[in-house]
Z-matrix of the N, CA and C atoms (Angstrom, degrees):
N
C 1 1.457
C 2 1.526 1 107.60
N 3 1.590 2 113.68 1 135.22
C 4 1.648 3 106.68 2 173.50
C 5 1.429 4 112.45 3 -84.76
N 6 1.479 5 98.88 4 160.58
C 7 1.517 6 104.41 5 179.61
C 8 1.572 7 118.31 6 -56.30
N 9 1.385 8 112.20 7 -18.82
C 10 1.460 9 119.66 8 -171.09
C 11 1.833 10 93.41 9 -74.06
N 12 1.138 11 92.38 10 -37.53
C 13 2.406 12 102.78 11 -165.78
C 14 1.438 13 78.28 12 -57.68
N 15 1.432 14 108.92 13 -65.51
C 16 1.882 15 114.61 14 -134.49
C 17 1.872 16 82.09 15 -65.71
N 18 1.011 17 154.43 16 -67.77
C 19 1.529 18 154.36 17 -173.74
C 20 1.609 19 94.08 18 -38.85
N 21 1.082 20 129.25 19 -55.27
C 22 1.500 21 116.60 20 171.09
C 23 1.217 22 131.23 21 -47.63
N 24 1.204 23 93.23 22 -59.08
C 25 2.018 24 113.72 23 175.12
C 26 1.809 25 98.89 24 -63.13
N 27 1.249 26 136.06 25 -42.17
C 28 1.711 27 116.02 26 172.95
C 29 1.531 28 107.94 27 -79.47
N 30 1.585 29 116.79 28 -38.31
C 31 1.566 30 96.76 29 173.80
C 32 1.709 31 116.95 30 -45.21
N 33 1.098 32 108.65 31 -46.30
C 34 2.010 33 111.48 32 173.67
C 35 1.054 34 118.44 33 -44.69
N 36 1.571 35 121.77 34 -39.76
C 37 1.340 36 109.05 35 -136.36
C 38 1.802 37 74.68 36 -111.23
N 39 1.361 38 133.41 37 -25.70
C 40 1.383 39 117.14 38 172.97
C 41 1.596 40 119.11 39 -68.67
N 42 1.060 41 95.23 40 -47.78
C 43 1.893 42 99.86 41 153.81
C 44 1.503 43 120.92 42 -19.00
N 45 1.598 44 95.70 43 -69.23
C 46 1.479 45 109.50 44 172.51
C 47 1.620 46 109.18 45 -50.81
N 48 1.020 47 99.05 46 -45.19
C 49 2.235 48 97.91 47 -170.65
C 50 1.364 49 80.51 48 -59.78
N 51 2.104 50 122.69 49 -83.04
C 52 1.462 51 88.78 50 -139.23
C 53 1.355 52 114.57 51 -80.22
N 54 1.451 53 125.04 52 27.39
C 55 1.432 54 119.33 53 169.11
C 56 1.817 55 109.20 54 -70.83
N 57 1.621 56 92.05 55 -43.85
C 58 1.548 57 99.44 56 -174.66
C 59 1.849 58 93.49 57 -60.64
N 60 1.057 59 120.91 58 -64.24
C 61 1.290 60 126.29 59 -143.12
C 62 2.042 61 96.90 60 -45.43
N 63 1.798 62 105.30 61 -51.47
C 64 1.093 63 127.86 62 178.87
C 65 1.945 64 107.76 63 -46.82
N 66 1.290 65 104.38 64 -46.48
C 67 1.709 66 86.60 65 172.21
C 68 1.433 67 107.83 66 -92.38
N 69 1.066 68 142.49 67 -2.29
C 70 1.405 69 125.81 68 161.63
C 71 1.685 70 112.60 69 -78.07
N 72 1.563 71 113.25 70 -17.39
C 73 1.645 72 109.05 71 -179.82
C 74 1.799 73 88.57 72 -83.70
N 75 1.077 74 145.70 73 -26.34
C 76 1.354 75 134.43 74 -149.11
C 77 2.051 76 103.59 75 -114.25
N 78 1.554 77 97.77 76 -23.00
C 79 1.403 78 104.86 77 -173.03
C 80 1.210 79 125.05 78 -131.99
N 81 1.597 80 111.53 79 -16.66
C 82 1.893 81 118.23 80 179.93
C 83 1.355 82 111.30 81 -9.88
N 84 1.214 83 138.60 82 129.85
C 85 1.633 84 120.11 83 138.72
C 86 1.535 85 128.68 84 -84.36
N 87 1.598 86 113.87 85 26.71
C 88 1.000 87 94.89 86 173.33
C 89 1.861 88 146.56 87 84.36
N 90 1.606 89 86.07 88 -24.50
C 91 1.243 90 122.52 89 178.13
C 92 1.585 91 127.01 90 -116.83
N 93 1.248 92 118.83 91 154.53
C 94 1.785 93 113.39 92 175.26
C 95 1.615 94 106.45 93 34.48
N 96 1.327 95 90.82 94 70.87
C 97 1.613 96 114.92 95 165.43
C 98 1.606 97 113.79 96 54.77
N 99 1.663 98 112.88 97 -7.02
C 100 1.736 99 87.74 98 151.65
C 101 1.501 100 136.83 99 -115.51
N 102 1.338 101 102.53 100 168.59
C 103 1.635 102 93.67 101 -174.24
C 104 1.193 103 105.90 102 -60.20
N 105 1.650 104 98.06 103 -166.55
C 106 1.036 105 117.95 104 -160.86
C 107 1.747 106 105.27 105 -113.23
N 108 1.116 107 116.59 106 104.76
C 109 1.481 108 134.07 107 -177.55
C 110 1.901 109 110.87 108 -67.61
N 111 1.604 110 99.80 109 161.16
C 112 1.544 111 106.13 110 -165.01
C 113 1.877 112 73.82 111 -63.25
N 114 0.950 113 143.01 112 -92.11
C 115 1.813 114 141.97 113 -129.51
C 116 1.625 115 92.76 114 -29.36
N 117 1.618 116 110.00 115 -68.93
C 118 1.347 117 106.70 116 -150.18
C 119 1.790 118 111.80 117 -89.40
N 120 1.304 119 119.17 118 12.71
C 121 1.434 120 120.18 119 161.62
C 122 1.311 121 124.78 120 -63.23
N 123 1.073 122 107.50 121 150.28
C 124 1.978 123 125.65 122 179.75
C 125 1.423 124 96.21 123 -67.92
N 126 1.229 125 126.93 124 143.46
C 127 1.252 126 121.89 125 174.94
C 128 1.171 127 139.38 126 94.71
N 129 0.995 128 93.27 127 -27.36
C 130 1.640 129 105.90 128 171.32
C 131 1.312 130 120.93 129 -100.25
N 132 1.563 131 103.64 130 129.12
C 133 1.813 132 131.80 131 -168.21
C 134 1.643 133 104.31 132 -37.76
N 135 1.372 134 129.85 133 156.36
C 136 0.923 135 154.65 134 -159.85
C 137 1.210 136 108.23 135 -135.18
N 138 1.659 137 118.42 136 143.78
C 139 1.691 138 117.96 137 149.32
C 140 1.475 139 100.09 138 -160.58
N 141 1.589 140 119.39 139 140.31
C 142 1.605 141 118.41 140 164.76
C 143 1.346 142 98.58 141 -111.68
N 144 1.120 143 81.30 142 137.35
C 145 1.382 144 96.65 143 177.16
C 146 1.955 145 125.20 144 -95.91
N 147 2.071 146 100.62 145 -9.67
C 148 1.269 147 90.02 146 169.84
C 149 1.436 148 150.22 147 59.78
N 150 1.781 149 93.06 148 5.85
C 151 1.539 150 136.92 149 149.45
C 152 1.049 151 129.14 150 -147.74
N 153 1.145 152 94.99 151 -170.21
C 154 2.188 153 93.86 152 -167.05
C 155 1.038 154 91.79 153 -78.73
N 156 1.792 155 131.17 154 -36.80
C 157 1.911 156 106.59 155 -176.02
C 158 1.432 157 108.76 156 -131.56
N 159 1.007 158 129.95 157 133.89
C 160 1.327 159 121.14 158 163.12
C 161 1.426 160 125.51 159 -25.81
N 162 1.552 161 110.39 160 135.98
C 163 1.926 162 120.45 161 162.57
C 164 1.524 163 87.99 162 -67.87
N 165 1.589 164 92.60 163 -176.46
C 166 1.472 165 124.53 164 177.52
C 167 1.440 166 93.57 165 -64.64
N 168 1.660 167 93.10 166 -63.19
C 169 2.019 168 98.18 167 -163.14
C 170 1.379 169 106.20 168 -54.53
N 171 0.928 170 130.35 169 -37.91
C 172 1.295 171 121.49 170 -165.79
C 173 2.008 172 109.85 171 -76.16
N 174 1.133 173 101.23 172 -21.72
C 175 1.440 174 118.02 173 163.63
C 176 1.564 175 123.71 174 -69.94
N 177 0.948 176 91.69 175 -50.58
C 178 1.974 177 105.98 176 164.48
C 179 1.735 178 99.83 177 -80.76
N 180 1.013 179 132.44 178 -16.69
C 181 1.799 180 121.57 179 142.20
C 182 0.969 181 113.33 180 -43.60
N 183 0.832 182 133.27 181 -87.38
C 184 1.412 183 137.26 182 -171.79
C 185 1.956 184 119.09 183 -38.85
N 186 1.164 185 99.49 184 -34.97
C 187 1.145 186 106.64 185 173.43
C 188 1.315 187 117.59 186 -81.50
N 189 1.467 188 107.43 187 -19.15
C 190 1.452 189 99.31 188 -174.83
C 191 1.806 190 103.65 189 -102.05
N 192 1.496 191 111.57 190 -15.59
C 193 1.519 192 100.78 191 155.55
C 194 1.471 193 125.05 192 -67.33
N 195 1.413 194 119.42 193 -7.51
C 196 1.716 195 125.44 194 -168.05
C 197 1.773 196 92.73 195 -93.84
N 198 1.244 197 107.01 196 -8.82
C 199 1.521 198 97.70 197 -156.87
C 200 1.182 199 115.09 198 -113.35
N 201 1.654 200 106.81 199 -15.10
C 202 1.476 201 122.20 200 179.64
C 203 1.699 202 98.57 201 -102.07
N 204 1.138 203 131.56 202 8.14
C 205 1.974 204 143.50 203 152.21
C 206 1.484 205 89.07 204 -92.63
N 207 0.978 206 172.23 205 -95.95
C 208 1.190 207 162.84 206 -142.23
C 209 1.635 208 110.03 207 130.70
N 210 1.056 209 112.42 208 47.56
C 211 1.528 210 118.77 209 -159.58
C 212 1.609 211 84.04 210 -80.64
N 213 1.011 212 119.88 211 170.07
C 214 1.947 213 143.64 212 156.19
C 215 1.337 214 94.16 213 -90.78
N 216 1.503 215 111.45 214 103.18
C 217 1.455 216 112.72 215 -179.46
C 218 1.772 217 97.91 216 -81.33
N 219 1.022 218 133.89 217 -35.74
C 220 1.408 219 127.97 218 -173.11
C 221 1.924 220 100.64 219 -64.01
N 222 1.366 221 118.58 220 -27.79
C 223 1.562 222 109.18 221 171.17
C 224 1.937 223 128.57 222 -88.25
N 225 1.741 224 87.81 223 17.63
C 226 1.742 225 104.48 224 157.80
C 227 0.879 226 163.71 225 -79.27
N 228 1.422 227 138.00 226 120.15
C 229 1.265 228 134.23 227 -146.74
C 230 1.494 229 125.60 228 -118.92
N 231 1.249 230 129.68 229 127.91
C 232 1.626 231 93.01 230 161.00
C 233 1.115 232 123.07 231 -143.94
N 234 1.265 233 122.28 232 171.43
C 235 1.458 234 134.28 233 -168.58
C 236 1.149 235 121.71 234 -137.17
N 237 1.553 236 111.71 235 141.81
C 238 1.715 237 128.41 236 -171.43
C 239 1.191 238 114.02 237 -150.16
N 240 1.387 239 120.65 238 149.95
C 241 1.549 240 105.96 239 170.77
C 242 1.379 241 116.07 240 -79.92
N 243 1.523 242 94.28 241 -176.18
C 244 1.735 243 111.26 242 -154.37
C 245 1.887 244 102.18 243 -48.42
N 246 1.765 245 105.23 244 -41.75
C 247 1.322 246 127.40 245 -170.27
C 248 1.477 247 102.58 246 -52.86
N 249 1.203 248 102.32 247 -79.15
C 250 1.911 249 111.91 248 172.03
C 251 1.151 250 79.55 249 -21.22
N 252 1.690 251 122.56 250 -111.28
C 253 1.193 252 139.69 251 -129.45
C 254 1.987 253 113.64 252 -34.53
N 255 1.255 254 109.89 253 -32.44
C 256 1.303 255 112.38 254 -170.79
C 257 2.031 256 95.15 255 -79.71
N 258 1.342 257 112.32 256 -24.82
C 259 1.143 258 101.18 257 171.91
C 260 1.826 259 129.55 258 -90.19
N 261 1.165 260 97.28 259 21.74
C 262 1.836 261 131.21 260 -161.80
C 263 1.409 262 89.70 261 -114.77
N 264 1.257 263 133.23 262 -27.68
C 265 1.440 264 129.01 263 174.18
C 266 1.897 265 109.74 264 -69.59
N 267 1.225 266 107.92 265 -31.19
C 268 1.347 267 96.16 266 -171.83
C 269 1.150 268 122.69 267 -88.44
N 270 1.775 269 123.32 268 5.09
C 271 1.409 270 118.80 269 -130.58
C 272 2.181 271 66.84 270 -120.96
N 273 1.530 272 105.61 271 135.97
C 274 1.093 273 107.87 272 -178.31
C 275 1.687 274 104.86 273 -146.91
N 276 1.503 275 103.36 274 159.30
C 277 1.472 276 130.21 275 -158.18
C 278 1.953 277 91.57 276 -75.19
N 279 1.487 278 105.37 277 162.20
C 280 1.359 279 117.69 278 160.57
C 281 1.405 280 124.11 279 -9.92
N 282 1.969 281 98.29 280 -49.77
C 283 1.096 282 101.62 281 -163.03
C 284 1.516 283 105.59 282 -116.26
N 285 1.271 284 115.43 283 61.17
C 286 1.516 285 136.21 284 179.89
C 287 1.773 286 105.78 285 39.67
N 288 1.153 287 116.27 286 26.51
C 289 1.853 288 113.28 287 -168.74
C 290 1.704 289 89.61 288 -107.35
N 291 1.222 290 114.44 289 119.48
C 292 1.336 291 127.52 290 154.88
C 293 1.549 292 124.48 291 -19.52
N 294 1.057 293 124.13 292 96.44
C 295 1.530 294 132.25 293 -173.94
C 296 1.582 295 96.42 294 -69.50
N 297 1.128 296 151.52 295 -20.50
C 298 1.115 297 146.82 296 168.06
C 299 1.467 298 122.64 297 -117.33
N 300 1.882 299 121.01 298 115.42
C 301 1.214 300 134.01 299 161.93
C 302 1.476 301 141.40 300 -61.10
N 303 1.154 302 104.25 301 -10.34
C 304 1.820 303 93.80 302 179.86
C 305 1.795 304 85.80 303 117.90
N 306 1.470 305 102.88 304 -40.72
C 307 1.830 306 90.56 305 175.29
C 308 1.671 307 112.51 306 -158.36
N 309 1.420 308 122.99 307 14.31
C 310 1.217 309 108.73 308 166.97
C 311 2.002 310 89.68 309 -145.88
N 312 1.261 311 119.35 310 151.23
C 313 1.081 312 160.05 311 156.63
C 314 1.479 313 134.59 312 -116.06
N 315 1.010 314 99.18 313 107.72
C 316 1.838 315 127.51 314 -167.59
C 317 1.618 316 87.31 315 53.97
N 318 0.779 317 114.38 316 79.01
C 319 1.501 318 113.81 317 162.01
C 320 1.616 319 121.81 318 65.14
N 321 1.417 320 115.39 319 -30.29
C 322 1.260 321 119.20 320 159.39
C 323 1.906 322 140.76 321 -77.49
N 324 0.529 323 121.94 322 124.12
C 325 1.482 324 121.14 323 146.86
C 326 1.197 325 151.15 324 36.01
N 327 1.432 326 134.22 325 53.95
C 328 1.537 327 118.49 326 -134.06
C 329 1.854 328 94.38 327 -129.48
N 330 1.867 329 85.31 328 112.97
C 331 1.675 330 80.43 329 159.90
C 332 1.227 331 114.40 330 -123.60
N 333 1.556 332 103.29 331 143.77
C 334 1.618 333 128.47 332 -165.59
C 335 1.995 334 89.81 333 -92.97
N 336 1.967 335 102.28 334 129.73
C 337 1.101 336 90.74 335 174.88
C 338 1.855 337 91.85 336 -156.68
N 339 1.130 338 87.39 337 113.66
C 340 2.184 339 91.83 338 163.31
C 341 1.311 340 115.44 339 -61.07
N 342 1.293 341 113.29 340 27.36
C 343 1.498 342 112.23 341 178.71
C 344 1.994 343 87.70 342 -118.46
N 345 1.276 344 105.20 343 -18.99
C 346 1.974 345 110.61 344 167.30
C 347 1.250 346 112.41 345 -52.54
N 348 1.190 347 115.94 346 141.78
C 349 1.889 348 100.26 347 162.45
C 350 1.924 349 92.66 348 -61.60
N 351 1.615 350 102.36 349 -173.11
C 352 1.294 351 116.61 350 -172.19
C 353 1.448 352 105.79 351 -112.07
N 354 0.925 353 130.49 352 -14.18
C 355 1.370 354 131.58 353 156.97
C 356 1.602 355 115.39 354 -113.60
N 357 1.193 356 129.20 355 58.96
C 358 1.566 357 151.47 356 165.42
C 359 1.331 358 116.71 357 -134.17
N 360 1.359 359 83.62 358 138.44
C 361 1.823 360 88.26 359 174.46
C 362 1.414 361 103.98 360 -136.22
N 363 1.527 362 130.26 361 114.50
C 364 1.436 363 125.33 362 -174.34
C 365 1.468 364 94.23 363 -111.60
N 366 1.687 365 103.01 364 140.23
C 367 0.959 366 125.16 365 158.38
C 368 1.678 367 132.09 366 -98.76
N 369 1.400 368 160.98 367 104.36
C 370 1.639 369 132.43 368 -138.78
C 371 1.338 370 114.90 369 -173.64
N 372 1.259 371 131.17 370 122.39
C 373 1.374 372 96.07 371 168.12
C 374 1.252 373 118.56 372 -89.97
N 375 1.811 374 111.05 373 130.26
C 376 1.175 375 111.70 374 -177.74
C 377 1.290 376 137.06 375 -92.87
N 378 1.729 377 109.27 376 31.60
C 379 1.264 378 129.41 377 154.73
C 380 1.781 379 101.59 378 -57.24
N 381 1.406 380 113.68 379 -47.57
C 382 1.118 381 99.16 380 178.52
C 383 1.538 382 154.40 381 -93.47
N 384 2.082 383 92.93 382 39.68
C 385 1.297 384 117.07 383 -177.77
C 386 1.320 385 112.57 384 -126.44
N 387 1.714 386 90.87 385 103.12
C 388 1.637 387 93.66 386 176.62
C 389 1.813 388 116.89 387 -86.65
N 390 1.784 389 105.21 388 149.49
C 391 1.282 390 119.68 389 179.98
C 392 1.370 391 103.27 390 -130.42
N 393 1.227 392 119.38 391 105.38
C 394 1.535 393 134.35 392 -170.20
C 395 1.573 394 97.46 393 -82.69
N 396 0.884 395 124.51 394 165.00
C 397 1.742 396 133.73 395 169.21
C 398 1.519 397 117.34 396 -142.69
N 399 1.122 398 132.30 397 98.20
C 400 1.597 399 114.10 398 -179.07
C 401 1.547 400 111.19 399 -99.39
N 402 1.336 401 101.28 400 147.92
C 403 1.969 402 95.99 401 -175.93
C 404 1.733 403 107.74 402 76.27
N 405 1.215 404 107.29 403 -159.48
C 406 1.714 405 108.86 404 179.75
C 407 1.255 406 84.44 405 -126.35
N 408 1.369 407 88.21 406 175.49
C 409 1.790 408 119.91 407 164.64
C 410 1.619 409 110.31 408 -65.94
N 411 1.112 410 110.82 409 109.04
C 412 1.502 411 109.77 410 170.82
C 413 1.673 412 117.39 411 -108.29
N 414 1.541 413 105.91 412 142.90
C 415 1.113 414 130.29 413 172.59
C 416 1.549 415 151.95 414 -97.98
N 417 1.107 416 117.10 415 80.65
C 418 1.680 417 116.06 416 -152.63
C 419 1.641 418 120.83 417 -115.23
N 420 1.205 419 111.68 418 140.49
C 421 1.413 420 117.19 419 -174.41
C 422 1.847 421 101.93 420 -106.90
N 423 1.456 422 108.91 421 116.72
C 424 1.291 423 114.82 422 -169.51
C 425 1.570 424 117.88 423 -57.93
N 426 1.043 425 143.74 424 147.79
C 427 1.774 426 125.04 425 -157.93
C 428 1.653 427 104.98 426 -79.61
N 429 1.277 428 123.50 427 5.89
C 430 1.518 429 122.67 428 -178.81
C 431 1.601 430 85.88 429 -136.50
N 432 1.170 431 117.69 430 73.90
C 433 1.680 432 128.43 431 -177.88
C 434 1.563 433 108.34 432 -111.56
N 435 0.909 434 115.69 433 -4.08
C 436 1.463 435 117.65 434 168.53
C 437 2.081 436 121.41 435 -105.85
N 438 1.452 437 104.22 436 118.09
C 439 1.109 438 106.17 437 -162.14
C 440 1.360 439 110.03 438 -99.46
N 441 1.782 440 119.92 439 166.48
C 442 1.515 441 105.46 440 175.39
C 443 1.673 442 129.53 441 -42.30
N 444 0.802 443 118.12 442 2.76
C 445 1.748 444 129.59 443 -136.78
C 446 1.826 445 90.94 444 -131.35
N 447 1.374 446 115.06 445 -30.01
C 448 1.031 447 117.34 446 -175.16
C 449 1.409 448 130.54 447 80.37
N 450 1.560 449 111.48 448 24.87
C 451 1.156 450 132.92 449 -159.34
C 452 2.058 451 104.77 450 -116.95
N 453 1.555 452 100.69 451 123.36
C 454 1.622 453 75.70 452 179.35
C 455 1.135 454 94.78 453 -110.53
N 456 1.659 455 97.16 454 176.37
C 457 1.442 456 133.04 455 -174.31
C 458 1.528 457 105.10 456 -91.25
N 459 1.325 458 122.78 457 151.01
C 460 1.382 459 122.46 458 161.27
C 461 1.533 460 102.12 459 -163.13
N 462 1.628 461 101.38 460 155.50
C 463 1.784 462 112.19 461 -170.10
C 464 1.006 463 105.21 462 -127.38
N 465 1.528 464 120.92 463 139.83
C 466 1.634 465 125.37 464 -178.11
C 467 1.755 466 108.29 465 -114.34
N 468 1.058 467 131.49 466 97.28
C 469 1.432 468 131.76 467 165.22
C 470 1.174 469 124.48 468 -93.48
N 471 1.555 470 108.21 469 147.34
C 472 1.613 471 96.17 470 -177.14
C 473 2.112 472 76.93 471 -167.04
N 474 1.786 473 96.41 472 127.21
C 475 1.373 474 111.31 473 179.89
C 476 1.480 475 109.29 474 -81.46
N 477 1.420 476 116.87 475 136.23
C 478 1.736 477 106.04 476 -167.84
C 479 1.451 478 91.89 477 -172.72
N 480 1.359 479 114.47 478 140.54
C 481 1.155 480 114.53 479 165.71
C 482 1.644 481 125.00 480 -145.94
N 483 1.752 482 131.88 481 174.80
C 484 1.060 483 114.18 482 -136.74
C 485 1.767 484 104.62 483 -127.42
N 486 0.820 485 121.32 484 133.25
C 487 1.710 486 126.92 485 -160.73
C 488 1.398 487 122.44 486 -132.36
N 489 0.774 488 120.39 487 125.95
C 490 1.962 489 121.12 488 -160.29
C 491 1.434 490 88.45 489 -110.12
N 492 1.461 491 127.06 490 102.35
C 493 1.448 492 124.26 491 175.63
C 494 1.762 493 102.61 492 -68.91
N 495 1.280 494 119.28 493 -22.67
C 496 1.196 495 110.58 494 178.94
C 497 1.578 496 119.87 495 -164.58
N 498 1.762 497 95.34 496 74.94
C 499 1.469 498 113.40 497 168.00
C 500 1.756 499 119.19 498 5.50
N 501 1.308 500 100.39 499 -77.91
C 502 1.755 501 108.64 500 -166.45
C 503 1.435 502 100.01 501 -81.54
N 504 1.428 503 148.39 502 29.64
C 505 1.269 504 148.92 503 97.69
C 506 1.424 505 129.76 504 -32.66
N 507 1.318 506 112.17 505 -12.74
C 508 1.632 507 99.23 506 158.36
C 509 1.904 508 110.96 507 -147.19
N 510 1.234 509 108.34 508 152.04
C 511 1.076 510 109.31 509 -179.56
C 512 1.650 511 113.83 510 -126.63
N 513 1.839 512 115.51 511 139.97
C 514 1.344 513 123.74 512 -153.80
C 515 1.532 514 95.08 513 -112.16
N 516 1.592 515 99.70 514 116.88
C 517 1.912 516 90.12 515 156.15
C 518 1.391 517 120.00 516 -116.20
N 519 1.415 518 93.22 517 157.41
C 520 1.165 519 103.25 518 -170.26
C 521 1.511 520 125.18 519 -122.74
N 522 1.274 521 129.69 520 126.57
C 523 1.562 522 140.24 521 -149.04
C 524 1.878 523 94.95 522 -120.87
N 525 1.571 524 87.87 523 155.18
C 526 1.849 525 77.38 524 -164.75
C 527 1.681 526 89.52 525 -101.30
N 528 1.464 527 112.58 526 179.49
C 529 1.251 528 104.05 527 -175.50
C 530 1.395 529 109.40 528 -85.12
């Protein structure tokens, strides 16, 4: 394999880690060996929203539950998937102007990630989500890694887990389907 392949083949497979790592910080259940993600933690703020997409107000909810915990609203972020987000285009201010750009909302921060559920919208600062890592990322080709097809297999692990230093630092809405 050339060095150019093998740099390809680990760019993927780290992808893959922090993709995984990214829906276990946003979705863990907590259960069968993963943590416990911002959605399904104790503590953390709430809003339904009781449609498929959030209003404004109910968007500035959320902000105004982050703000009445004493959050640093200027260190806020939020995130939705790709789906939300196209429904984040319609949702507009007083003055009919789109509260959401393509990448910031009310002034903050917005990352779009299919690792979100599709009807969530987190708001948080994610200063206050720790992701521990012990050891490195390891990489292994199983000893029967070559398939009829001539295609191999390879696995990327890396032990890590996920910690909300401070629950009511973020708040989750929720849109029905």
């Amino acid at each position: 394999m050339s060095d150019r392949a093998e740099a390809l083949l680990l760019n993927d497979l780290l992808a893959g880690v922090r993709a995984g790592l990214e829906a276990a910080a946003f979705n863990g259940s907590g259960s069968s060996g993963q943590p416990t993600g911002i959605i399904n933690a104790t503590g953390v703020q709430t809003v339904s929203y009781g449609a498929a997409s959030p209003s404004r107000t109910q968007l500035l909810s959320q902000l105004n539950q982050l703000a009445a915990v004493d959050v640093d609203l200027a260190a806020v972020q939020w995130v939705c998937h790709p789906a939300m987000a196209v429904k984040l285009y319609a949702v507009v201010d007083a003055a009919s102007q789109p509260i959401y750009d393509g990448q910031r909302m009310f002034g903050l921060p917005v990352k779009v990630s299919s690792n979100c559920p599709a009807l969530k919208v987190i708001a948080g600062d994610f200063r206050q989500l720790a992701v521990p890592i012990w050891g490195r990322i390891e990489v292994s080709r199983p000893l029967r890694n070559v398939r009829a097809d001539a295609a191999e297999r390879f696995r990327a692990m890396v032990l890590a887990d996920v910690g909300l230093l401070r629950p009511a630092s973020f708040s989750v809405g929720t849109a029905t389907s």
